[in-house]
VEXVO-505815 format. One record per residue (C-alpha): x, y, z; residue in three letters; residue number from 1. Coordinates in Angstrom, 3 decimals. Example, Ala and Ser with C-alpha at 12.3 -4.5 7.8 and 13.67 -1.06 7.14 Angstrom:
2
SITE          u          v          w   rest    nr
SITE     12.300     -4.500      7.800    ALA     1
SITE     13.670     -1.060      7.140    SER     2
end
This chain:
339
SITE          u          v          w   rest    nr
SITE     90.963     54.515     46.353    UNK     1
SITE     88.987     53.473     49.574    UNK     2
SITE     84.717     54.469     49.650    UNK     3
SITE     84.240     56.740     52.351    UNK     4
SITE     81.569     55.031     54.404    UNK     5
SITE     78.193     56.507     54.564    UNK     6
SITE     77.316     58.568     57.590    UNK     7
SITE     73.952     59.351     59.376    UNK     8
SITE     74.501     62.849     57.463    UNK     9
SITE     74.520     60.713     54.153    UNK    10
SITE     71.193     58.603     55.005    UNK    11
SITE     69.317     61.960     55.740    UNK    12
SITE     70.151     63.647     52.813    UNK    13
SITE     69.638     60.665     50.016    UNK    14
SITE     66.016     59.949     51.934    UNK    15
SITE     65.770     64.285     52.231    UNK    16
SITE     64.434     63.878     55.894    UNK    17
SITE     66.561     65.170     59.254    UNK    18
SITE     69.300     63.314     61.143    UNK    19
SITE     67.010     63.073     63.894    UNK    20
SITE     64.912     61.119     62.083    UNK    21
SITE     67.343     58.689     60.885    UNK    22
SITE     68.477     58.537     64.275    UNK    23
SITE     64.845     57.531     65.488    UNK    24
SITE     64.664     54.841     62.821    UNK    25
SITE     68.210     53.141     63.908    UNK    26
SITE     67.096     53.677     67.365    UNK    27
SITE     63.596     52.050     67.003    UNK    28
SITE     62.716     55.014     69.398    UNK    29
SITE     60.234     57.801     68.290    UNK    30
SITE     57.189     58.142     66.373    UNK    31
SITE     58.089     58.076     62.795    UNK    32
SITE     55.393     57.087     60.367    UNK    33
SITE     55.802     54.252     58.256    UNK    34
SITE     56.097     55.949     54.661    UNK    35
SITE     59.155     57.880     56.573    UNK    36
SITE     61.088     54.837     57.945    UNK    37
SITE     60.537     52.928     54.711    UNK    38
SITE     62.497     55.763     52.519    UNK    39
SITE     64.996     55.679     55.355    UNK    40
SITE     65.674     51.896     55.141    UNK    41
SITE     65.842     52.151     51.755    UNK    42
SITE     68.144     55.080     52.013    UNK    43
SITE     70.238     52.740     54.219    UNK    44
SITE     70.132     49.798     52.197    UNK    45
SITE     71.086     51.483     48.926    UNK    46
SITE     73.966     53.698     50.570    UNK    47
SITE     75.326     50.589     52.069    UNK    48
SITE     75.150     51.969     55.680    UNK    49
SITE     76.326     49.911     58.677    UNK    50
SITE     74.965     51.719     61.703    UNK    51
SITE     78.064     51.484     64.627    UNK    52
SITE     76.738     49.527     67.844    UNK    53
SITE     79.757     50.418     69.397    UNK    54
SITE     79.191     54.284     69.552    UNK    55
SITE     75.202     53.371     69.778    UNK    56
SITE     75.436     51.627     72.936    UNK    57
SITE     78.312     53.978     74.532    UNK    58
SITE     75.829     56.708     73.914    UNK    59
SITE     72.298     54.718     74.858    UNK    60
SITE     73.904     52.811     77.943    UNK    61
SITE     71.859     49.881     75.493    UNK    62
SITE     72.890     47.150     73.607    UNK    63
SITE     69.336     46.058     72.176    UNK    64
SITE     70.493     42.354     73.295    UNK    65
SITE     67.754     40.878     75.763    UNK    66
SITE     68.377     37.500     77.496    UNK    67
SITE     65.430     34.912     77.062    UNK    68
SITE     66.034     32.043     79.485    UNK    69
SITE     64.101     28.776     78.102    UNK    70
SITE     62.982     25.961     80.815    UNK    71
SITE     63.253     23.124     78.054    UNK    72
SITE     63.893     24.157     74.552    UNK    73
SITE     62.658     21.975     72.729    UNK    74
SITE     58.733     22.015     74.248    UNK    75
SITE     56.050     23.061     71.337    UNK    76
SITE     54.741     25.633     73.910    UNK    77
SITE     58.242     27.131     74.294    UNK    78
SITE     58.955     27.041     70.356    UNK    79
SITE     55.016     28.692     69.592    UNK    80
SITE     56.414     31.258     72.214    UNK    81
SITE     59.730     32.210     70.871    UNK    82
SITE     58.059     32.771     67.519    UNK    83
SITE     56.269     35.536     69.112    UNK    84
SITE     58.853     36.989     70.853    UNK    85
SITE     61.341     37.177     68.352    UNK    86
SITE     58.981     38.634     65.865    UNK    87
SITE     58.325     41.445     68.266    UNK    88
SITE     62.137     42.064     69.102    UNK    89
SITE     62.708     42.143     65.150    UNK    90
SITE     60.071     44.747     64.813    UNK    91
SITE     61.480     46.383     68.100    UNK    92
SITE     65.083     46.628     66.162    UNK    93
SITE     66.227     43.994     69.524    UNK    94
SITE     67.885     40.637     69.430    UNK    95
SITE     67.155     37.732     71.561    UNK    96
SITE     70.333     36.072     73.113    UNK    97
SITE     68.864     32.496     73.949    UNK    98
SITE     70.078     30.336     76.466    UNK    99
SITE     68.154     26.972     77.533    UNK   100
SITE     68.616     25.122     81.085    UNK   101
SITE     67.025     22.521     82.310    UNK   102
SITE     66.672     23.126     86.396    UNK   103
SITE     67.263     25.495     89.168    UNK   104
SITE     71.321     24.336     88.984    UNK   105
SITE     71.538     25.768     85.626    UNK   106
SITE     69.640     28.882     85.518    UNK   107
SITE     72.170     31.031     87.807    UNK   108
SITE     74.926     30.215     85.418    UNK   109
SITE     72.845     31.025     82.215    UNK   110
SITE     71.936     33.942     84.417    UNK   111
SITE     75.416     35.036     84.477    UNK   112
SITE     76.337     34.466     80.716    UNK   113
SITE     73.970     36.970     79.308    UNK   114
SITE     75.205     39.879     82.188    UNK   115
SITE     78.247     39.246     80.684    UNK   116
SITE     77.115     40.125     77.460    UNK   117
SITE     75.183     43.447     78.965    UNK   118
SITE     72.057     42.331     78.006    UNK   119
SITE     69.337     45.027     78.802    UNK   120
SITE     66.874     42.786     79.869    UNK   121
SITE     65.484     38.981     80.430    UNK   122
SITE     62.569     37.438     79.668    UNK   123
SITE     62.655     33.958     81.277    UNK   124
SITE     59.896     30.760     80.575    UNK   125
SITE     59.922     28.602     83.661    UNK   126
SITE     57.558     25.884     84.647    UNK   127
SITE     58.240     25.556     87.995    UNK   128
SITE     59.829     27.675     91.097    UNK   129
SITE     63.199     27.109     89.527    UNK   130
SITE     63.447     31.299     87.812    UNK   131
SITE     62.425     32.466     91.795    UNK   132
SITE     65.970     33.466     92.778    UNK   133
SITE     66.974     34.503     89.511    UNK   134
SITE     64.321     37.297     89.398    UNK   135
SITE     65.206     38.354     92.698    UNK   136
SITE     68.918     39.049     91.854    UNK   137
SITE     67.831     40.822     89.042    UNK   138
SITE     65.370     42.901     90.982    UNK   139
SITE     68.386     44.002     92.996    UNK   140
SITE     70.307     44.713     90.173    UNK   141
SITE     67.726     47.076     88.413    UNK   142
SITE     67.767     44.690     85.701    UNK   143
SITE     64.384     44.366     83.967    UNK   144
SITE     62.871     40.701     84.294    UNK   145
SITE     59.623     39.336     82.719    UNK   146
SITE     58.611     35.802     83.976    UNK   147
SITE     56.477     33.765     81.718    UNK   148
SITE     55.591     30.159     82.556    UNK   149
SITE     52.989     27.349     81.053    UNK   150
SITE     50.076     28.215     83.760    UNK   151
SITE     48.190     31.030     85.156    UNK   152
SITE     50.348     32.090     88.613    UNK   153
SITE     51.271     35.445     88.748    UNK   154
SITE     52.611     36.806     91.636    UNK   155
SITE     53.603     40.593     90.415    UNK   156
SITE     53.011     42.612     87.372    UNK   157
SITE     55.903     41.054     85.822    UNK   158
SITE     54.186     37.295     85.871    UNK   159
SITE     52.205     36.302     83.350    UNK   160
SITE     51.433     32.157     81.931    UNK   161
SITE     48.453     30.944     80.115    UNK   162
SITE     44.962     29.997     81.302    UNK   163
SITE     45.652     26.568     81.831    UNK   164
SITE     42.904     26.052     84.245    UNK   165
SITE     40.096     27.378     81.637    UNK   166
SITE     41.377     25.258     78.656    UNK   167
SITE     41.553     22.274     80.865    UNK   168
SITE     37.835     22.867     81.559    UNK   169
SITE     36.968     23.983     78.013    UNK   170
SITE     38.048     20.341     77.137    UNK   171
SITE     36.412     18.655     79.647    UNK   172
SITE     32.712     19.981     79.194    UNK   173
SITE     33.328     19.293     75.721    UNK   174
SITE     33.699     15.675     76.328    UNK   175
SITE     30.973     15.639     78.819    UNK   176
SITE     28.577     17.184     76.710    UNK   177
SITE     29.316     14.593     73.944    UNK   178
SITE     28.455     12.043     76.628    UNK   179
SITE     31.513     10.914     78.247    UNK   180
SITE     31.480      9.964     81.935    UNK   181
SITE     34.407      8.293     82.490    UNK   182
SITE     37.503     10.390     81.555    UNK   183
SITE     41.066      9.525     82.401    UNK   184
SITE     43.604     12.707     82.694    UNK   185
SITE     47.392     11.690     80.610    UNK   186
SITE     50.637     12.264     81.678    UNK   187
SITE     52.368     16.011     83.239    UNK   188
SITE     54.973     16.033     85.966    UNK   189
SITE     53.199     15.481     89.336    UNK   190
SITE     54.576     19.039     90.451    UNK   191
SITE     54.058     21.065     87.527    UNK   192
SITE     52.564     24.087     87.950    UNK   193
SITE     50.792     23.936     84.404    UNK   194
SITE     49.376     20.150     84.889    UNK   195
SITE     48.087     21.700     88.361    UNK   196
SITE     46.183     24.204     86.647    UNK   197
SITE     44.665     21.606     84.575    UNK   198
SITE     43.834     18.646     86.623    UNK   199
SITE     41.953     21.639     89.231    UNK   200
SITE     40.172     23.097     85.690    UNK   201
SITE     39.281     19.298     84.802    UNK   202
SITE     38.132     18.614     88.731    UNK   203
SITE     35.956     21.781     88.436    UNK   204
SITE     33.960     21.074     85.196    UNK   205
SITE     33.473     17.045     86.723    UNK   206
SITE     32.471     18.422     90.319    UNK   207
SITE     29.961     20.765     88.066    UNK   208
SITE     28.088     17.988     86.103    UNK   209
SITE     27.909     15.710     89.220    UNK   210
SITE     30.540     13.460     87.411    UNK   211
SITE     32.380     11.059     89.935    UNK   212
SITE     36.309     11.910     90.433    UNK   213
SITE     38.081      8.687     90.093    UNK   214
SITE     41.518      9.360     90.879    UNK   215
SITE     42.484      5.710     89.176    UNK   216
SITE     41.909      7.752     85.922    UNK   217
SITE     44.893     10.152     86.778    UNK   218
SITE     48.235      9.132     84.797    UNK   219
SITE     51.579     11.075     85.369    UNK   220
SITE     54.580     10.898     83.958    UNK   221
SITE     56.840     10.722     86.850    UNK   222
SITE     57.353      7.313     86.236    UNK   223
SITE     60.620      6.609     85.323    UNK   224
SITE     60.394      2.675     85.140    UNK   225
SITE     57.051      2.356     82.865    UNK   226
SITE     56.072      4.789     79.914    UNK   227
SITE     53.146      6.459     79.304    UNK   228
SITE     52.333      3.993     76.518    UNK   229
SITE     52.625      1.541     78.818    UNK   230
SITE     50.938      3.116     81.402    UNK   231
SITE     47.684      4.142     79.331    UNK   232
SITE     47.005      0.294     78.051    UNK   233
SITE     47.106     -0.509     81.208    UNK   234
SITE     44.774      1.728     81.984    UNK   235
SITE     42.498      0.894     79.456    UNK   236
SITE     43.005     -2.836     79.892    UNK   237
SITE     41.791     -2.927     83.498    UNK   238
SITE     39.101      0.260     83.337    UNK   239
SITE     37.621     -1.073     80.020    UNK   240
SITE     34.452      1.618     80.677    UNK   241
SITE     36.986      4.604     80.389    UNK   242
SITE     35.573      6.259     77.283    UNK   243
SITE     38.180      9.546     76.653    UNK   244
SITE     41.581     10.849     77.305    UNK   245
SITE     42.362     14.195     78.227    UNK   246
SITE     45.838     14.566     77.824    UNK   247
SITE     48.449     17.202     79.620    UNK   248
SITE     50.640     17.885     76.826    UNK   249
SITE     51.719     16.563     72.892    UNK   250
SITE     54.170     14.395     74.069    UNK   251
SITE     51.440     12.864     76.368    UNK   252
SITE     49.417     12.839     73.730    UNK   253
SITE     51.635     10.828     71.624    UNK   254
SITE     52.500      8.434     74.193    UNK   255
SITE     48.667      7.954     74.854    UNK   256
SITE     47.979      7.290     71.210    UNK   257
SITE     50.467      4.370     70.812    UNK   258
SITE     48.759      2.798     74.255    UNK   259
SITE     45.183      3.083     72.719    UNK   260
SITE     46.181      0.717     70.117    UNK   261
SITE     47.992     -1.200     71.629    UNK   262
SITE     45.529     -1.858     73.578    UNK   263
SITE     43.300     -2.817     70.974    UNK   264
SITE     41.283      0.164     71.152    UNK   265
SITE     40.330      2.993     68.288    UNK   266
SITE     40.573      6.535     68.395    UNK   267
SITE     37.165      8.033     67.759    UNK   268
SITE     33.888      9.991     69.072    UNK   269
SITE     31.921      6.749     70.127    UNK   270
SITE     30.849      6.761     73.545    UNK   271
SITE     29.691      2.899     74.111    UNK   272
SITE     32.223      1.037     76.643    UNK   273
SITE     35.253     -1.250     74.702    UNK   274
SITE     35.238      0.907     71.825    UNK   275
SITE     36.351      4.115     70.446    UNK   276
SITE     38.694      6.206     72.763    UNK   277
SITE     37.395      9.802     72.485    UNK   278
SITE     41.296     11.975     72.900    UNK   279
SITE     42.087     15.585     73.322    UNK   280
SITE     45.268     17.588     73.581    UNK   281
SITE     45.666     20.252     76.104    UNK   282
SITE     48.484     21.249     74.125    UNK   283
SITE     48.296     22.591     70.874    UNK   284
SITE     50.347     20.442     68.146    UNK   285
SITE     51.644     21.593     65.033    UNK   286
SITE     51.051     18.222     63.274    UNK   287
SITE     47.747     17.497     65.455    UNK   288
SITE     45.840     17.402     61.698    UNK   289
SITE     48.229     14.640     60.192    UNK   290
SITE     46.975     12.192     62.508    UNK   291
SITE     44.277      9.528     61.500    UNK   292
SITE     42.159     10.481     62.603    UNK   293
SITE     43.101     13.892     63.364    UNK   294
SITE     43.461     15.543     67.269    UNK   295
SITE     41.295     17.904     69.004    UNK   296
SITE     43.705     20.328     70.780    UNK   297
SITE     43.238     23.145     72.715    UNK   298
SITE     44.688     26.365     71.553    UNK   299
SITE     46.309     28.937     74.170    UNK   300
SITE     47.340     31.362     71.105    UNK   301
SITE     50.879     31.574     72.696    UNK   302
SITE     52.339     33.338     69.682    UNK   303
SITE     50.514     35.952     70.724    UNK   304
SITE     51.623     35.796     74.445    UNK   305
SITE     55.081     35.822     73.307    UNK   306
SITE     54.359     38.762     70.954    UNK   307
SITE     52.910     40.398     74.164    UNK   308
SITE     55.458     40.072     76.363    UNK   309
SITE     58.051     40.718     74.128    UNK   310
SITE     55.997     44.170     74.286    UNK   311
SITE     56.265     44.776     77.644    UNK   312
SITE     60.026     44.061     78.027    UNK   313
SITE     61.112     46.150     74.954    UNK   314
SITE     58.718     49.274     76.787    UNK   315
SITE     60.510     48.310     80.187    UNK   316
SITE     63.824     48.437     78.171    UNK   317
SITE     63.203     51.502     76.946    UNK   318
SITE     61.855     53.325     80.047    UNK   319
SITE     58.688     54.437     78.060    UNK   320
SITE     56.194     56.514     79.519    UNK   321
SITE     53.181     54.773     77.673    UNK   322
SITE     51.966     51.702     79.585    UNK   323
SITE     51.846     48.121     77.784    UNK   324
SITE     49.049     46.161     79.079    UNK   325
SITE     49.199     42.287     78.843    UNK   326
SITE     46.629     39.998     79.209    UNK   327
SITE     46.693     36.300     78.264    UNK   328
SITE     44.459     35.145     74.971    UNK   329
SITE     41.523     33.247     75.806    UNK   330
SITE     41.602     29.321     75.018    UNK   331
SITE     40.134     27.817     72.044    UNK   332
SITE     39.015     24.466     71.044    UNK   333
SITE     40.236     23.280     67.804    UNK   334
SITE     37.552     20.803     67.154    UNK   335
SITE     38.897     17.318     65.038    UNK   336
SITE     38.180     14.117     64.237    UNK   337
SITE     39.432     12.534     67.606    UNK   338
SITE     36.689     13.942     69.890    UNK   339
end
């Protein structure tokens, strides 16, 4: 003989609370307190509910699937990001359809893909003006859109990025109050709105402390015929008093590393000319403490930026009448052994 399946009816009763609290807890809508929703889920889990989507999203209009367009996968700043975001859409009972592109071509396509799919909402990380046309359509579409990019630029109450410009300078009077005078800036597309942010917050703290610019000292990676490996011993090899690297991002940083010794220099805090190469990421990386010696990053706390706007969207999503206030964390220096 074929189990009847549990119903919402069956869930309230076994947990002794109302449907409409059941309802709440499937929803992820309400205030239920957490003693409540726990007997509930275990209500659920021991019943063997499966809650129908169909009939949930035929009644909602919702389909708890939001779209979360990634400029570049695979960046550490993109990955940090997605951690937050998905662990706010799990606690939000929401699922993040991911789909990565890689320039302005791409993005109306990927665009299209998740409105097939009904997705209630996008959050999109862009680091340039490629997401511009994108949030437009969706604007006209009364499609809620969240734009999150790599540096400070925000252009609406729906544009939010990190403060590139202030850990940029963080880094930089660090080094110059260890002593440093002559500091070379690593790697970052020429046009990229985060390594703008940065090079103006490393200009700043220099312009401050009387500290000549030398715009030899400025390395980007739109090279496509030499590396940055390449292009930081040569660096080194012809400005032998250049004393520190400040470097745009951890695969800058990486690059930078292998030209320091194969240049024949050291990584290290020393300030005298010829020897140790004082280095600092302005990206935070994950393995930054495995390196010997180990690297001085600067931490944007982008988990928590994700987790934030995650927030926002799932609030937007839900046409909430509370308000969800973002702001971006403050940057921190994780002090190492390489500066």
């Amino acid at each position: 003989m074929t189990r009847k399946k549990p119903t919402i009816s069956d869930v309230a009763k076994f947990a002794d609370v109302s449907k409409a609290a059941v309802s709440m807890v499937l929803s992820g809508k309400g205030r239920i307190s957490p003693w409540t929703t726990k007997r509930i889920n275990e209500a659920i889990d021991q019943l063997g509910y499966v809650r129908n989507i169909s009939a949930a999203t035929l009644k909602s209009g919702k389909t708890g699937l939001l779209a979360v367009l990634i400029h570049g996968i695979a960046r550490p700043f993109n990955l940090e990001i997605l951690q937050g975001v998905n662990n706010r859409f799990d606690q939000e009972g929401k699922v993040a359809f991911i789909l990565n592109y890689e320039n302005r071509e791409d993005i109306d396509s990927r665009v299209n893909i998740a409105l097939n799919y009904n997705v209630d909402g996008f959050l999109i990380l862009d680091h340039g003006a490629n997401a511009e046309a994108a949030e437009q359509r969706l604007q006209q579409l009364n499609i809620p859109c969240v734009l999150l990019s790599s540096a400070a630029v925000p252009k609406n109450d729906n544009h939010f990025g990190i403060h590139a410009f202030d850990g940029a300078a963080l880094a930089t009077r660090h080094l110059i109050d260890q002593g440093h005078r002559h500091i070379a800036f690593i790697g970052g597309q020429s046009n990229a709105w985060d390594r703008i942010e940065k090079l103006a917050g490393y200009f700043s703290v220099l312009k401050k402390n009387n500290v000549e610019e030398e715009k030899s000292l400025i390395i980007t990676s739109d090279h496509e015929q030499q590396s940055i490996e390449a292009l930081t011993r040569a660096l080194l090899t012809t400005h032998p008093w250049v004393t520190a690297l400040l470097c745009n991002d951890a695969a800058a940083t990486k690059s930078a590393i292998a030209g320091i010794t194969s240049a024949g220099r050291t990584i290290g805090k020393d300030t005298y000319i010829r020897r140790d190469i004082a280095l600092i990421s302005l990206e935070k990386m994950d393995d930054a403490a495995l390196f010997s010696p180990s690297i001085t990053c600067v931490d944007y706390s982008v988990w928590q930026l994700g987790w934030n706007i995650a927030h926002l969207l799932s609030f937007q999503v839900d046409e909430r009448e509370e308000t969800a206030e973002v702001v971006a964390p403050t940057p921190q220096l994780l002090l190492r052994e390489s500066a």
